[in-house]
PDB file of N, CA, C and O in Angstrom, chain B, residues numbered from 101:
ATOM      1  N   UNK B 101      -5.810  11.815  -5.222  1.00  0.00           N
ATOM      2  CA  UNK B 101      -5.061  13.032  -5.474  1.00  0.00           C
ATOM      3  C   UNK B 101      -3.951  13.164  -4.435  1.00  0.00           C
ATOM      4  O   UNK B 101      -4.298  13.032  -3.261  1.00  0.00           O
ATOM      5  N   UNK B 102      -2.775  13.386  -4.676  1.00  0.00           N
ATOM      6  CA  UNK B 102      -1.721  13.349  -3.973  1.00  0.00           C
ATOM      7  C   UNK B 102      -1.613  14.829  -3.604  1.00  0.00           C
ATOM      8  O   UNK B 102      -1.912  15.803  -4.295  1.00  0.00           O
ATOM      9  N   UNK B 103      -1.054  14.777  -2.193  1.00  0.00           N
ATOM     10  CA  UNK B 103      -0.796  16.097  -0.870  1.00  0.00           C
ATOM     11  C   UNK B 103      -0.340  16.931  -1.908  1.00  0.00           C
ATOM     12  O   UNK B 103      -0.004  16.472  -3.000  1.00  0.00           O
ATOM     13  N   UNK B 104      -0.295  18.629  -1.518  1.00  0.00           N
ATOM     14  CA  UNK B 104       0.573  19.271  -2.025  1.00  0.00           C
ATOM     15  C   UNK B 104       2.432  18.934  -1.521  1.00  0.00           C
ATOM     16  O   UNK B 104       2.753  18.345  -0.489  1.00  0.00           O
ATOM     17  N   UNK B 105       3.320  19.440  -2.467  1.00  0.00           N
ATOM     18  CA  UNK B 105       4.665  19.247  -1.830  1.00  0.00           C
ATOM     19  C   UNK B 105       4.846  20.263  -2.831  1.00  0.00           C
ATOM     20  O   UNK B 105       4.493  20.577  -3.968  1.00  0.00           O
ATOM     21  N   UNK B 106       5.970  20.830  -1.326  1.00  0.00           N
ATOM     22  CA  UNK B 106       6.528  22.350  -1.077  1.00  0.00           C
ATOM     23  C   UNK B 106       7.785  22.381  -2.294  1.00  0.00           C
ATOM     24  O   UNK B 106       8.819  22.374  -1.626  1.00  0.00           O
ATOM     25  N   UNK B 107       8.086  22.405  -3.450  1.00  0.00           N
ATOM     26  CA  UNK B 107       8.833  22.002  -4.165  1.00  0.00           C
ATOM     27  C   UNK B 107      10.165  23.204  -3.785  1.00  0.00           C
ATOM     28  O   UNK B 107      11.336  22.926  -3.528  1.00  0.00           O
ATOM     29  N   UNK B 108       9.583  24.463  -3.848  1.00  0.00           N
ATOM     30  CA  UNK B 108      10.152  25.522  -3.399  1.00  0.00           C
ATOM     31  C   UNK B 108      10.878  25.624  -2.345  1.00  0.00           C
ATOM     32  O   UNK B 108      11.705  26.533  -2.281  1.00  0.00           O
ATOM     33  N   UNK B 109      10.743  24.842  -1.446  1.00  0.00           N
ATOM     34  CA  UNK B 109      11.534  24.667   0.110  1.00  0.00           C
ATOM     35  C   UNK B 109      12.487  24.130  -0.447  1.00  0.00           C
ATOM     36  O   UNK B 109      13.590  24.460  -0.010  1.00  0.00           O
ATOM     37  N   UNK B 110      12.459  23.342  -1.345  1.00  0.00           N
ATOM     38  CA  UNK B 110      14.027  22.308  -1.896  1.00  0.00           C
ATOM     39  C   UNK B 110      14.755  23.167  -2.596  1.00  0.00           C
ATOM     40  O   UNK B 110      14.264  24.071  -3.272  1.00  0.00           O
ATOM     41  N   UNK B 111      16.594  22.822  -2.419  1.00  0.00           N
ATOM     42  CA  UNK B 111      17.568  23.616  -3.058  1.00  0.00           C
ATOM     43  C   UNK B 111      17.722  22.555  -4.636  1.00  0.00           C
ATOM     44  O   UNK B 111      18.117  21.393  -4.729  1.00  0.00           O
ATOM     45  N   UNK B 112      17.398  23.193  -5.367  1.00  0.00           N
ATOM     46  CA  UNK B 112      17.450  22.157  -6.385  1.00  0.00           C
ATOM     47  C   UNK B 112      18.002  22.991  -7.918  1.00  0.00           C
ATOM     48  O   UNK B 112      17.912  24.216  -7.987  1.00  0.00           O
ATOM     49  N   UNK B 113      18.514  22.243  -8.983  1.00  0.00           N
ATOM     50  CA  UNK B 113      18.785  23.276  -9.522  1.00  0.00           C
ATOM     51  C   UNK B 113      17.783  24.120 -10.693  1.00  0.00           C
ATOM     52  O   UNK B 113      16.723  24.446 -10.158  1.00  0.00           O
ATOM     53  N   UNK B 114      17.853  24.479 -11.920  1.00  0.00           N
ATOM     54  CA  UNK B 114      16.876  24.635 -13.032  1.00  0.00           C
ATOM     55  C   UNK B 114      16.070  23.774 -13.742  1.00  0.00           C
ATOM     56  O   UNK B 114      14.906  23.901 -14.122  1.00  0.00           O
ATOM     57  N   UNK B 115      17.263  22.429 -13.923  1.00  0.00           N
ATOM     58  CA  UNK B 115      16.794  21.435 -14.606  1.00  0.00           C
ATOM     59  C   UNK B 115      16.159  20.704 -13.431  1.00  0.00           C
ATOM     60  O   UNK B 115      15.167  20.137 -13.890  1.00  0.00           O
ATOM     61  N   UNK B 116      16.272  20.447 -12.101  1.00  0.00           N
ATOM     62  CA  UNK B 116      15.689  19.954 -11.174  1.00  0.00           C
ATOM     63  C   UNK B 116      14.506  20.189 -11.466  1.00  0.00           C
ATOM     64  O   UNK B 116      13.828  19.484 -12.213  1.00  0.00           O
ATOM     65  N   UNK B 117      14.021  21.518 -10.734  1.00  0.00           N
ATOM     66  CA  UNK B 117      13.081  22.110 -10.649  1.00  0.00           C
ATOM     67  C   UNK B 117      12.109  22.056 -11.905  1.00  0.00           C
ATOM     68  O   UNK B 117      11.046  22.648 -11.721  1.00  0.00           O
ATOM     69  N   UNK B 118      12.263  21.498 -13.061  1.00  0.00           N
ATOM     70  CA  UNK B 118      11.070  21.542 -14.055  1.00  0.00           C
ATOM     71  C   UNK B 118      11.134  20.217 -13.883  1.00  0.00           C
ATOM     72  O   UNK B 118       9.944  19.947 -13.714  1.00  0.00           O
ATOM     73  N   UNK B 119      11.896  18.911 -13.790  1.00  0.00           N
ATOM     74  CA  UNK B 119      12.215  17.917 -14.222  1.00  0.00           C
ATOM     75  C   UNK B 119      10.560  17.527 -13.031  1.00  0.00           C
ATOM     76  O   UNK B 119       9.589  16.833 -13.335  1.00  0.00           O
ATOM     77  N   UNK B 120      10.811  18.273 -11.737  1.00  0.00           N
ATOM     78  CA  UNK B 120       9.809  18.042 -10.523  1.00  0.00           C
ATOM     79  C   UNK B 120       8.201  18.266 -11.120  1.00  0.00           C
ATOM     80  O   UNK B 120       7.131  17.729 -10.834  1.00  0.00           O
ATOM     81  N   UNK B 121       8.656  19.497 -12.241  1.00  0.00           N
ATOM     82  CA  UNK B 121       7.246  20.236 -12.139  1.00  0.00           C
ATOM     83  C   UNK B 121       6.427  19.232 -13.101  1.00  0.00           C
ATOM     84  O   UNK B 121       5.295  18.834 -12.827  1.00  0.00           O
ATOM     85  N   UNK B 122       7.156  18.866 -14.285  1.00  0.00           N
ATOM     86  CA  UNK B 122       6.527  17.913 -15.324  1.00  0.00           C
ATOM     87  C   UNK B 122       6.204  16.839 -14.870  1.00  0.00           C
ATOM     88  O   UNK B 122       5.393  16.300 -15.623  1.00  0.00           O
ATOM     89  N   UNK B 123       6.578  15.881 -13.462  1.00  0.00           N
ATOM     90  CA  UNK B 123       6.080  14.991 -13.411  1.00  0.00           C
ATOM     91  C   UNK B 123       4.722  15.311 -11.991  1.00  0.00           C
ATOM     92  O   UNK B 123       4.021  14.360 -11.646  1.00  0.00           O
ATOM     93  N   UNK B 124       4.542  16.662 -11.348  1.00  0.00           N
ATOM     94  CA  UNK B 124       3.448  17.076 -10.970  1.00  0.00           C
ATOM     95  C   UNK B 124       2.152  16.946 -12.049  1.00  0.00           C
ATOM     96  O   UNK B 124       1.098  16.310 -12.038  1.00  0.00           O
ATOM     97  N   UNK B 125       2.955  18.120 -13.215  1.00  0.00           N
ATOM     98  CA  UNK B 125       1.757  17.994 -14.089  1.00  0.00           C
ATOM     99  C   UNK B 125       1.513  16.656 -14.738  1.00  0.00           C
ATOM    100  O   UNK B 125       0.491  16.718 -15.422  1.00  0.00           O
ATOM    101  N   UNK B 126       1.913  15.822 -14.763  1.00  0.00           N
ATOM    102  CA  UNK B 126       1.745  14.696 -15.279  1.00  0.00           C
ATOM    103  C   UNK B 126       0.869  13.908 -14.799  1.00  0.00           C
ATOM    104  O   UNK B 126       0.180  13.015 -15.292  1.00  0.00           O
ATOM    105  N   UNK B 127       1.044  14.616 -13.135  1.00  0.00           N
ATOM    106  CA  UNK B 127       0.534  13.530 -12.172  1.00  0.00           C
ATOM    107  C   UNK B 127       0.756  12.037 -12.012  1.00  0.00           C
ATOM    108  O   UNK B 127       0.043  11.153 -11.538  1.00  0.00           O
ATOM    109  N   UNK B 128       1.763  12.033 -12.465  1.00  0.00           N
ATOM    110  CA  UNK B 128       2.324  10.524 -12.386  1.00  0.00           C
ATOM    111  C   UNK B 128       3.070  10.175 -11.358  1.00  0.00           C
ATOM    112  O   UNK B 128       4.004   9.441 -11.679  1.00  0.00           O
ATOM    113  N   UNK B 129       2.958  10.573  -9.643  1.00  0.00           N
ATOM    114  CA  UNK B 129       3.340  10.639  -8.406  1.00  0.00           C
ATOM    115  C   UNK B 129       2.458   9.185  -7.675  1.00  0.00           C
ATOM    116  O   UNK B 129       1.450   8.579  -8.040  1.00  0.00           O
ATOM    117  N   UNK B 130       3.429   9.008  -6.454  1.00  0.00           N
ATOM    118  CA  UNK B 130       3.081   7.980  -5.605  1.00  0.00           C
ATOM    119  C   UNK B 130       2.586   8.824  -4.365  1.00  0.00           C
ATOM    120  O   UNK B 130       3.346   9.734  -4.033  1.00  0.00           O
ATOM    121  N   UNK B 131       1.490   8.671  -3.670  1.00  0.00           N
ATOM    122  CA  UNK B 131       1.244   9.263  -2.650  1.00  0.00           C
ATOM    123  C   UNK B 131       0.654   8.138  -1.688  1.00  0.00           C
ATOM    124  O   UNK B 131      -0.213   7.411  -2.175  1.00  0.00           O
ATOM    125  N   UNK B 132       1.021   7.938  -0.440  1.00  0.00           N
ATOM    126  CA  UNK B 132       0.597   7.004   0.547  1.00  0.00           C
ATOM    127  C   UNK B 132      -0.180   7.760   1.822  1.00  0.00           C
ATOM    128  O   UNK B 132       0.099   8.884   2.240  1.00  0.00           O
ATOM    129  N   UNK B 133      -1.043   7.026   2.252  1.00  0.00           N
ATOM    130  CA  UNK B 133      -1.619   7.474   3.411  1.00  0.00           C
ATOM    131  C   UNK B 133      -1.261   6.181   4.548  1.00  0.00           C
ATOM    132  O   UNK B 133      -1.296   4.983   4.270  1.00  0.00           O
ATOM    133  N   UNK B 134      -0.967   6.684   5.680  1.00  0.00           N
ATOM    134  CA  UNK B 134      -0.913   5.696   6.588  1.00  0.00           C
ATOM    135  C   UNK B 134      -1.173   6.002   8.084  1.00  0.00           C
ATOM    136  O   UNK B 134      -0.582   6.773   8.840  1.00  0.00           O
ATOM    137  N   UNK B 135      -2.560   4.916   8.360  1.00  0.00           N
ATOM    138  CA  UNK B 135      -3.473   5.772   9.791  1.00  0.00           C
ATOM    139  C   UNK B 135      -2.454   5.103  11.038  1.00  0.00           C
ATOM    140  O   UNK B 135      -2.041   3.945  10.969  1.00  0.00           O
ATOM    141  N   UNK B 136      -2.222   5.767  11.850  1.00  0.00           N
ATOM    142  CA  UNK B 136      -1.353   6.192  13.026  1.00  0.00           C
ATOM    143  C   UNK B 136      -1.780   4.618  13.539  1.00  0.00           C
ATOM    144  O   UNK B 136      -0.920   3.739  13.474  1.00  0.00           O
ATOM    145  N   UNK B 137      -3.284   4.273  14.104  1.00  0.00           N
ATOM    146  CA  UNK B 137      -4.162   3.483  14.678  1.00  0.00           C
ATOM    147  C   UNK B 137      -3.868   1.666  14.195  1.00  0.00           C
ATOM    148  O   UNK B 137      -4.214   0.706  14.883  1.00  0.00           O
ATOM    149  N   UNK B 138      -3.248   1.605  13.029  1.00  0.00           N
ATOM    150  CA  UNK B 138      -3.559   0.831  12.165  1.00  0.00           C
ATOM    151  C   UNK B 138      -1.775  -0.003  12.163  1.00  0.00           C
ATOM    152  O   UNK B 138      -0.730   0.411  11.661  1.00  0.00           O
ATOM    153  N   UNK B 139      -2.028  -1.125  12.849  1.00  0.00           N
ATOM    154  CA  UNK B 139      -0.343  -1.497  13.469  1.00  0.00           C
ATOM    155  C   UNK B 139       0.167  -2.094  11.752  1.00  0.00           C
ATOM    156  O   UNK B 139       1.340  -1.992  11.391  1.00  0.00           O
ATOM    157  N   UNK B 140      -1.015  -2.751  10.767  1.00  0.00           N
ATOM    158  CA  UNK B 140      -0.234  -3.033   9.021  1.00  0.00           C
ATOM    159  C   UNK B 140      -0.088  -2.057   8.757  1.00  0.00           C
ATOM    160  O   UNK B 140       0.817  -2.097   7.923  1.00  0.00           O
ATOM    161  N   UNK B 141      -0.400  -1.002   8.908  1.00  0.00           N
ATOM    162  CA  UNK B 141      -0.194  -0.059   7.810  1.00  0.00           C
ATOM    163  C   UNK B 141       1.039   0.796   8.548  1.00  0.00           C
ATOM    164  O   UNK B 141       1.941   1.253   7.846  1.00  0.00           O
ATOM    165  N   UNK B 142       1.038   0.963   9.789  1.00  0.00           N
ATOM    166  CA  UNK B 142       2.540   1.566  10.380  1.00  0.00           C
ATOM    167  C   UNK B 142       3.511   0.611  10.162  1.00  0.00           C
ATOM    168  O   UNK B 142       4.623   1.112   9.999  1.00  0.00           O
ATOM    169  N   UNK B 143       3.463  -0.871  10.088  1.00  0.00           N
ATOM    170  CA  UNK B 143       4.519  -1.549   9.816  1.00  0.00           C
ATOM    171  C   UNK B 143       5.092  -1.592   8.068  1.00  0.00           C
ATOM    172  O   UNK B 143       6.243  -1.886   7.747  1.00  0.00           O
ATOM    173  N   UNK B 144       3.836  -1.175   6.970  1.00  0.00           N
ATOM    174  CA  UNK B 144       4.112  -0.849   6.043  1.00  0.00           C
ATOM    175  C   UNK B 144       5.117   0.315   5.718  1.00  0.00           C
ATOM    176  O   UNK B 144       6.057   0.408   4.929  1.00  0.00           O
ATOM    177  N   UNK B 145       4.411   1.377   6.860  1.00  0.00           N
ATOM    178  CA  UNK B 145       5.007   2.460   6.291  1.00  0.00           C
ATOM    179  C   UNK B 145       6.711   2.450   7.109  1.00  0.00           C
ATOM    180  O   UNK B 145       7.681   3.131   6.776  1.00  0.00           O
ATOM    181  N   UNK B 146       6.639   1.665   7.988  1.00  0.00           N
ATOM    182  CA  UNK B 146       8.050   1.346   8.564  1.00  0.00           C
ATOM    183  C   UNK B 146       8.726   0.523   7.375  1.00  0.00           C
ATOM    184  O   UNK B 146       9.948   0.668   7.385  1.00  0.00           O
ATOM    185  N   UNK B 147       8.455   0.047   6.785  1.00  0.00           N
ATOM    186  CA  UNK B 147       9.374  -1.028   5.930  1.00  0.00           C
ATOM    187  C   UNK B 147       9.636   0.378   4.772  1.00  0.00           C
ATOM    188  O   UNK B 147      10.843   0.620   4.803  1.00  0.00           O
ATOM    189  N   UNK B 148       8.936   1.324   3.819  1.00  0.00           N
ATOM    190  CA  UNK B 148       8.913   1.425   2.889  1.00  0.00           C
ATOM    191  C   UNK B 148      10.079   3.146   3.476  1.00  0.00           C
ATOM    192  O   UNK B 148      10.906   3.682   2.739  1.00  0.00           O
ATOM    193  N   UNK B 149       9.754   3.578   4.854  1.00  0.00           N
ATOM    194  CA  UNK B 149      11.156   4.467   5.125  1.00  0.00           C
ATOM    195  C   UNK B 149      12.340   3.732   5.044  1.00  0.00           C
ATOM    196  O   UNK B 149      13.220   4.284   4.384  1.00  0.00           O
ATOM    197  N   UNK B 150      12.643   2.540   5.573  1.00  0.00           N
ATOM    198  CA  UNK B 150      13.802   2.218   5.926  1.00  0.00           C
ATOM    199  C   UNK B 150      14.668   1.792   4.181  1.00  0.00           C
ATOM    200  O   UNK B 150      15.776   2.068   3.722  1.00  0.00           O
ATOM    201  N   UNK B 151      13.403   0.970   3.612  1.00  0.00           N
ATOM    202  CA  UNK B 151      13.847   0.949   2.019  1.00  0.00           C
ATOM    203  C   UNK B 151      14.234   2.372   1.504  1.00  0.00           C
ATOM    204  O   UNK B 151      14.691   2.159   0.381  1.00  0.00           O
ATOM    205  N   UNK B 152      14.283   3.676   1.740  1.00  0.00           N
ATOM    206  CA  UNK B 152      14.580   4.732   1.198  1.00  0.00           C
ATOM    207  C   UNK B 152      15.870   5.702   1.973  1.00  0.00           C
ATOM    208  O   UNK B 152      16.389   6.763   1.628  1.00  0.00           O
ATOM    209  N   UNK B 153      16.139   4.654   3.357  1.00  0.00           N
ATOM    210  CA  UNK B 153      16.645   5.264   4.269  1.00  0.00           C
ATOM    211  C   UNK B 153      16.655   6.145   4.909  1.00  0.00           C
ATOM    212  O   UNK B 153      17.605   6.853   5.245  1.00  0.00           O
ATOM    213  N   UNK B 154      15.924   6.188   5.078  1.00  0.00           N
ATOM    214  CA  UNK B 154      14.573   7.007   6.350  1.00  0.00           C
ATOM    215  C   UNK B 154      14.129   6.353   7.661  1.00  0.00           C
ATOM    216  O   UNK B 154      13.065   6.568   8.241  1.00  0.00           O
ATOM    217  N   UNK B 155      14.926   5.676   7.968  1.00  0.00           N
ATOM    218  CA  UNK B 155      14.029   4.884   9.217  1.00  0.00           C
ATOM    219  C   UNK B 155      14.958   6.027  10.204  1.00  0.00           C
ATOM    220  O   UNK B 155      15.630   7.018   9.920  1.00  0.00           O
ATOM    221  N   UNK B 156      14.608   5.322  11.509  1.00  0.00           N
ATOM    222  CA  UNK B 156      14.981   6.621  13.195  1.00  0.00           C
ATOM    223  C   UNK B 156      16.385   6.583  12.685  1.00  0.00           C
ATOM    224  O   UNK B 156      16.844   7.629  12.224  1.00  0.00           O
ATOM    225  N   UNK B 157      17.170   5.436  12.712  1.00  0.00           N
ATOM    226  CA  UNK B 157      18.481   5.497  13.104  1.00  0.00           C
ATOM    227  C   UNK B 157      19.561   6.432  12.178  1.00  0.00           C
ATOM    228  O   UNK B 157      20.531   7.166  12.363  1.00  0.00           O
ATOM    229  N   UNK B 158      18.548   5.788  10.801  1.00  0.00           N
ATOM    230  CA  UNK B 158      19.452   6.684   9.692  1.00  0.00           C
ATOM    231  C   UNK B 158      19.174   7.892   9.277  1.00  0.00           C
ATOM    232  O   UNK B 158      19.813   8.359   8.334  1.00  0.00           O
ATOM    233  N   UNK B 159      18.152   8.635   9.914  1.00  0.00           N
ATOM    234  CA  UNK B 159      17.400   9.975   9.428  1.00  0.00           C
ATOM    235  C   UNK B 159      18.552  10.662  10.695  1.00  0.00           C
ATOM    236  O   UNK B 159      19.298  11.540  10.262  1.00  0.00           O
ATOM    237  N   UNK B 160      18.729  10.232  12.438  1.00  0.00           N
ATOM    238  CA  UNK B 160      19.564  10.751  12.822  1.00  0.00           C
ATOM    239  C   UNK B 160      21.012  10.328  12.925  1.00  0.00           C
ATOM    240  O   UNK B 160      21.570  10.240  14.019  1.00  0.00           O
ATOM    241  N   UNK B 161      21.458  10.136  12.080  1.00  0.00           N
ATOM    242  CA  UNK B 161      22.985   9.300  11.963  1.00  0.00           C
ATOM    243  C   UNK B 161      23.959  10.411  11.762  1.00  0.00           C
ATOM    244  O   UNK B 161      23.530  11.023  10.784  1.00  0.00           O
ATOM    245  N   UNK B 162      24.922  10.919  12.135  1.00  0.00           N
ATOM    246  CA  UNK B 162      25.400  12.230  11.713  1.00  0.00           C
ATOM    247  C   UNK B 162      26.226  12.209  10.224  1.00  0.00           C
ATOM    248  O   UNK B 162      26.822  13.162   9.723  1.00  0.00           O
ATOM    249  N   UNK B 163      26.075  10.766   9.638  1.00  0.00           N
ATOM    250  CA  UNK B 163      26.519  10.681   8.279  1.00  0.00           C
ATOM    251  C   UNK B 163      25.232  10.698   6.895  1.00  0.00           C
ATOM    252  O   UNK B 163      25.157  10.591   5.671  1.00  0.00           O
ATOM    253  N   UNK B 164      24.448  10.893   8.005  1.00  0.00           N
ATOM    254  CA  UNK B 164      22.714  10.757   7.098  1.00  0.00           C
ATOM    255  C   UNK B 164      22.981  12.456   5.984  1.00  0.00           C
ATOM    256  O   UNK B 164      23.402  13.597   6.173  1.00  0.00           O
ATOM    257  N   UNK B 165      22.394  11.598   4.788  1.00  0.00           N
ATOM    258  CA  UNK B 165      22.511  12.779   4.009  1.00  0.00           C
ATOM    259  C   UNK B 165      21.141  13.744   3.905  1.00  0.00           C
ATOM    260  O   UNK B 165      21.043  14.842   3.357  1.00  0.00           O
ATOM    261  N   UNK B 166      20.163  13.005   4.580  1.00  0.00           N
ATOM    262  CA  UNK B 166      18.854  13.770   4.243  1.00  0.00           C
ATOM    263  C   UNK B 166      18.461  14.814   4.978  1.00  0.00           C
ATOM    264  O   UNK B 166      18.656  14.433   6.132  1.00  0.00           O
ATOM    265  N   UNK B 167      18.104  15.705   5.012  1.00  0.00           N
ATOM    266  CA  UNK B 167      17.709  16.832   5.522  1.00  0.00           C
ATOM    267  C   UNK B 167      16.581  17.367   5.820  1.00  0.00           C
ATOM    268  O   UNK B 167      16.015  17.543   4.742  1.00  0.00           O
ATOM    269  N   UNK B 168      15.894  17.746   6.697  1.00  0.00           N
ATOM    270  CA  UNK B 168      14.172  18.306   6.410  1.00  0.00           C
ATOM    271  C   UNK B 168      14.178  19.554   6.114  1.00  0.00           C
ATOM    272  O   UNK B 168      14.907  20.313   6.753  1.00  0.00           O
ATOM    273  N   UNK B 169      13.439  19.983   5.176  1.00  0.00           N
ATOM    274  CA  UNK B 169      13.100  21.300   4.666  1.00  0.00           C
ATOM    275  C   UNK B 169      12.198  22.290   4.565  1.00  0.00           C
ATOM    276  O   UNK B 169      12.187  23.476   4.233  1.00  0.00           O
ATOM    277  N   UNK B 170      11.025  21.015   5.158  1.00  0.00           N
ATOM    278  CA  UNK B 170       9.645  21.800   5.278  1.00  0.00           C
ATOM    279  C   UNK B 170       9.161  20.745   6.043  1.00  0.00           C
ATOM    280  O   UNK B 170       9.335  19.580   5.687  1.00  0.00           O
ATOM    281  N   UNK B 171       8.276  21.193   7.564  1.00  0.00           N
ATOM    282  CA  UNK B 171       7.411  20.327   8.106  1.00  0.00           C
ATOM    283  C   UNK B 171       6.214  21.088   8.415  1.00  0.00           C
ATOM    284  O   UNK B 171       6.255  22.317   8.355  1.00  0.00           O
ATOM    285  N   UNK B 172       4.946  20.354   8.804  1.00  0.00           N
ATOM    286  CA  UNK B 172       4.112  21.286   9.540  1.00  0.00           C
ATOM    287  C   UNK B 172       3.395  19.689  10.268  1.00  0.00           C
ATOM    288  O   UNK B 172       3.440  18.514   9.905  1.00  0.00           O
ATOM    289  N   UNK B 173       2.689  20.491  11.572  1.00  0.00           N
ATOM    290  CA  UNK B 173       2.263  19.559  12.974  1.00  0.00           C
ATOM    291  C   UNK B 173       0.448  20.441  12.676  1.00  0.00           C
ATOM    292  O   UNK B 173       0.241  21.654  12.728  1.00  0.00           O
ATOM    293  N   UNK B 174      -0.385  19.558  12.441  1.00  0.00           N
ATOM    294  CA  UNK B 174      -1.566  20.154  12.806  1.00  0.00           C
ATOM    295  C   UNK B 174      -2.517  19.061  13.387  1.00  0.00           C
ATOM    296  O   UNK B 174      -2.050  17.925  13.473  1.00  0.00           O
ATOM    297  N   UNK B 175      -3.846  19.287  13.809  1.00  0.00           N
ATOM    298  CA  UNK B 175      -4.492  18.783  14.681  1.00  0.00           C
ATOM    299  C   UNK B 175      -3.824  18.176  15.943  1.00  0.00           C
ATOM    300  O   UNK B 175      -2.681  18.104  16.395  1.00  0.00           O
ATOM    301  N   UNK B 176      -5.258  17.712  16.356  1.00  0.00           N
ATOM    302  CA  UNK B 176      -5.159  17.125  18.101  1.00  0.00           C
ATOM    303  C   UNK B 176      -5.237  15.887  18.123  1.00  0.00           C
ATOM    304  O   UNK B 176      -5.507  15.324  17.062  1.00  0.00           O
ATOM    305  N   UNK B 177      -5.044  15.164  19.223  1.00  0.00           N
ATOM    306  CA  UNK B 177      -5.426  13.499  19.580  1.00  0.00           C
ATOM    307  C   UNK B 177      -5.277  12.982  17.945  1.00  0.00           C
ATOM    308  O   UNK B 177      -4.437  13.039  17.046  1.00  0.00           O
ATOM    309  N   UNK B 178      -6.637  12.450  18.165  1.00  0.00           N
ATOM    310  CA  UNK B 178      -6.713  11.058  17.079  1.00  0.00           C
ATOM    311  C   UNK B 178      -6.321  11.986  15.445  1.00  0.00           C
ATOM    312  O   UNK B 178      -5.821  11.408  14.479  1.00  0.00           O
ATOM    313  N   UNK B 179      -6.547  12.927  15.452  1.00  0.00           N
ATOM    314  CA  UNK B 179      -6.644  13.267  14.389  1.00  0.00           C
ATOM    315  C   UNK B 179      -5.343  14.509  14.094  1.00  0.00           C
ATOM    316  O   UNK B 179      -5.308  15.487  13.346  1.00  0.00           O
ATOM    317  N   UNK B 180      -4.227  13.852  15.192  1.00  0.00           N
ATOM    318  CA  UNK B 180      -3.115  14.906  14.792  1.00  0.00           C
ATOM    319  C   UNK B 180      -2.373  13.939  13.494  1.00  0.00           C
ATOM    320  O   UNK B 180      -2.494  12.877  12.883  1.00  0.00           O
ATOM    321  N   UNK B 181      -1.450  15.299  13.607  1.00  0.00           N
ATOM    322  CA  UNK B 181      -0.899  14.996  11.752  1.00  0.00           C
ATOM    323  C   UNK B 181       0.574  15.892  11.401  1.00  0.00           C
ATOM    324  O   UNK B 181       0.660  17.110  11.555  1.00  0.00           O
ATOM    325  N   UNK B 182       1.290  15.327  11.081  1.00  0.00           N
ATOM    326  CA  UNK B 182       2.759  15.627  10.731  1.00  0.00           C
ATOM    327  C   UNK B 182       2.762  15.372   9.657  1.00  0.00           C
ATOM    328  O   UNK B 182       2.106  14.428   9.217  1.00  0.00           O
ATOM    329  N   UNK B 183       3.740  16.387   8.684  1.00  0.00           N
ATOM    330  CA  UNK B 183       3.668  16.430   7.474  1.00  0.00           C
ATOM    331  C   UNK B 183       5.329  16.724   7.243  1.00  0.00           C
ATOM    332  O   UNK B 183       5.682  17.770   7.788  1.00  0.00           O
ATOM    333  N   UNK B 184       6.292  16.073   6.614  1.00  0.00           N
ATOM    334  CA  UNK B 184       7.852  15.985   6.723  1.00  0.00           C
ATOM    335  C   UNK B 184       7.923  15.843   5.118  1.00  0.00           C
ATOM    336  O   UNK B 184       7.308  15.147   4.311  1.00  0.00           O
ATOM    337  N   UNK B 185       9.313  17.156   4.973  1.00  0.00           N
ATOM    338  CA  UNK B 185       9.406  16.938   3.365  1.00  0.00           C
ATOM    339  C   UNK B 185      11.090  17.124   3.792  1.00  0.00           C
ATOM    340  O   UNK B 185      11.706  18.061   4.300  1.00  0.00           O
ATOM    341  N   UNK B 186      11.503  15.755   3.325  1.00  0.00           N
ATOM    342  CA  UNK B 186      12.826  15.766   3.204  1.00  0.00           C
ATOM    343  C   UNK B 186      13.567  15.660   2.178  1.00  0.00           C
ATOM    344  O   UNK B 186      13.103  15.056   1.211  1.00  0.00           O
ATOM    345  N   UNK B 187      15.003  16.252   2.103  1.00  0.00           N
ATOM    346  CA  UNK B 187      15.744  16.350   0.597  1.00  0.00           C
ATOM    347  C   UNK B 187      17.128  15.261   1.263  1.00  0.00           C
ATOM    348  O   UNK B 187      17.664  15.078   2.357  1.00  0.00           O
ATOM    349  N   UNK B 188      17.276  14.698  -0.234  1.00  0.00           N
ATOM    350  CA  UNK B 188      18.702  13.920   0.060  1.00  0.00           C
ATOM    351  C   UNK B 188      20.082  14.250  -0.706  1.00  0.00           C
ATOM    352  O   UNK B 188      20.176  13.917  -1.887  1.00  0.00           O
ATOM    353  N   UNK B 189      21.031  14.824  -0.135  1.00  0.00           N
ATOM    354  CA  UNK B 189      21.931  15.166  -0.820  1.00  0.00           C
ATOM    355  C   UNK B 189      23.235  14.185  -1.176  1.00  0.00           C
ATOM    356  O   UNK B 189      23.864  13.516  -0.356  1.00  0.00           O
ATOM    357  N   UNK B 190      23.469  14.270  -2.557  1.00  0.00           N
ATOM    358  CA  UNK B 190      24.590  13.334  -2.867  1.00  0.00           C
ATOM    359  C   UNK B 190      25.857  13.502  -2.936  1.00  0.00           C
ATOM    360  O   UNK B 190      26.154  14.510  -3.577  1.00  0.00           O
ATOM    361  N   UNK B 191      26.931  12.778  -2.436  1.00  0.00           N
ATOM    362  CA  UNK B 191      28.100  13.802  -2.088  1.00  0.00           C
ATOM    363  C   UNK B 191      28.766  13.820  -3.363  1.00  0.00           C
ATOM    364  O   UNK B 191      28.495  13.040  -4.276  1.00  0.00           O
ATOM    365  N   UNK B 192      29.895  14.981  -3.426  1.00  0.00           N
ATOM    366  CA  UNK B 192      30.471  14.719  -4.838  1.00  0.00           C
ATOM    367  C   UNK B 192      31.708  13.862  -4.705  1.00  0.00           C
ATOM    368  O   UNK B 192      32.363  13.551  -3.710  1.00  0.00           O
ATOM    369  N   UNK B 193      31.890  13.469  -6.404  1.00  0.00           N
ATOM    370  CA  UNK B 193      32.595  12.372  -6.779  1.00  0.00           C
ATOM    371  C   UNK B 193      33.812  12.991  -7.204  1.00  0.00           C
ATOM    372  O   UNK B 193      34.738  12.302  -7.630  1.00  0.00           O
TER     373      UNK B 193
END
């Protein structure tokens, strides 16, 4: 079962916003887990930001189009946890 996501934090338009909701209800979503501890699975999840352009350099690039819109930081030590919902905006043509 895939995380909740804050759909509502995103500026999106009418047709956005159902286009999001039908494929919730559909449940036809990708959801990944990846343990902090675990150097394949951080190098996974390093390859599969940078494929979306998300890695450090381009999330702070001042030409980066993506934005964060909703985060939350919970737990401690081993079992802390960051949760990042970012939007990407496309420029106009």
């Amino acid at each position: 079962m895939a995380a909740k996501v804050y759909i509502d934090k995103l500026n999106l338009t009418t047709a956005q916003r159902s286009q999001l909701q039908d494929i919730y209800t559909s449940e036809n979503i990708q959801d990944f887990t990846y343990l902090p501890n675990n150097e394949n699975q951080q190098i996974s999840a390093t390859a599969l930001l940078s494929t979306h352009q998300l890695d450090f350099d381009a999330r702070e690039s001042l030409a980066s189009r993506w934005s964060i819109k909703w985060r939350v930081n919970s737990g401690v030590g081993k079992k802390a946890d960051c949760r990042v919902l970012y939007q990407w905006y496309a420029s106009s043509i």
